[in-house]
C-alpha positions in Angstrom: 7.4 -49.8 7.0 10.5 -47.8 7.3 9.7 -45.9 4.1 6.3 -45.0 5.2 7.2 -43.7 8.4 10.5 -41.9 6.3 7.7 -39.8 4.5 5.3 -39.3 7.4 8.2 -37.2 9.0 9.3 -35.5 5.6 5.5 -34.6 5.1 5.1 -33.2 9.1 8.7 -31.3 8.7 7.7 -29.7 5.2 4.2 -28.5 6.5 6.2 -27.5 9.7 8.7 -25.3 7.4 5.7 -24.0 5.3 3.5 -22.7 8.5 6.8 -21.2 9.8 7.3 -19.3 5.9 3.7 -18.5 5.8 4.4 -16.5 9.5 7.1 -14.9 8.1 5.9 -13.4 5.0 2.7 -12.0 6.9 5.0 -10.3 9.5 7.3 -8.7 6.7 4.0 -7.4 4.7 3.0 -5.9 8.0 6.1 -3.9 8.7 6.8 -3.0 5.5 3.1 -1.3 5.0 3.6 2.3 4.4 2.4 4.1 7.1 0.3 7.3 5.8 1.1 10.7 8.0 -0.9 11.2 10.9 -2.6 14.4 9.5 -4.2 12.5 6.7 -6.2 9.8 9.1 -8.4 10.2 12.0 -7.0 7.1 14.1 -4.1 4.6 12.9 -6.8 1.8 11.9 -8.6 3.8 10.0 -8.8 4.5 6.5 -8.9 8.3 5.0 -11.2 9.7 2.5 -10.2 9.8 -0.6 -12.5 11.5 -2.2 -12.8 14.5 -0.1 -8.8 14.4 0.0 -8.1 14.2 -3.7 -10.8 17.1 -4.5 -8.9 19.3 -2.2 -5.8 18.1 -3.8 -7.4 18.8 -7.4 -9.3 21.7 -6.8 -6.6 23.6 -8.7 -5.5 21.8 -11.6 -6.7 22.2 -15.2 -8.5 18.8 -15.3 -10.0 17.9 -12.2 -11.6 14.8 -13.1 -9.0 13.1 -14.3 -6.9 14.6 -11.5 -9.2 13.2 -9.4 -9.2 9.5 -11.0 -5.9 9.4 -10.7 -6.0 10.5 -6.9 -8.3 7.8 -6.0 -6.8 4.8 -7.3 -3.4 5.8 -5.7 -4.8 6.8 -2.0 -6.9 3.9 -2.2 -3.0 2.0 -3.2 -1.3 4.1 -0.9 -3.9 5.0 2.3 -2.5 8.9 2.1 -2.7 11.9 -0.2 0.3 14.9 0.2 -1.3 18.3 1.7 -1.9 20.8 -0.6 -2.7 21.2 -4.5 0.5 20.2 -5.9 4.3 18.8 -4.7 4.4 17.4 -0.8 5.7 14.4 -2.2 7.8 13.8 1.1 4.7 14.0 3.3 3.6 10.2 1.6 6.3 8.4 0.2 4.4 5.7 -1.3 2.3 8.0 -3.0 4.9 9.7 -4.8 6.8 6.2 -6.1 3.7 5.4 -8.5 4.9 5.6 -11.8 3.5 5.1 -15.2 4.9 3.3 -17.9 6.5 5.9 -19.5 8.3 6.4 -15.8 6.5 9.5 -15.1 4.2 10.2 -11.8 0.9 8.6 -12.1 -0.1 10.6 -8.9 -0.6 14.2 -8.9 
């Protein structure tokens, strides 16, 4: 009798310590979301265009398309492209932190 009501609290504190870890992590992933520069998005719940963003950024570069595949999969990462065709880095942090394997910028 004593054992089972032992276990009943240890099971009601443990899913009391797990609800309170689960709140936790989803509040740190929240406020630790890079926030993309207010140029790049219409309103702050919205997402930007990609597409439209990374052909402007790619309009001058040797090898658009694959300037442009590589665009896309890190503003659709990243929620922000840099102004301009090349550099900017500052303007979108998170963009410019992408690295390949070889430790060179995946994002151009």
């Amino acid at each position: 009798m004593a054992v089972s009501k032992l276990l009943s609290a240890l099971l009601l504190l443990s899913l009391l310590v797990l609800a309170h870890l689960a709140q936790a992590i989803q509040t740190a992933s929240s406020s630790n979301s890079p926030s993309p520069p207010a140029g790049n998005l219409g309103s702050p719940g919205s997402k930007i265009d990609c597409g439209s963003a990374c052909v402007a950024r790619c309009r001058r570069s040797k090898r658009p398309r694959l300037c442009q595949r590589s665009c896309h999969s890190c503003c659709s990462r990243c929620d922000c492209v840099p102004p301009g065709t090349s550099g900017n880095y500052d303007a979108c942090p998170c963009y410019a932190s992408i690295i390949t394997r070889g430790n060179k910028r995946k994002c151009p």
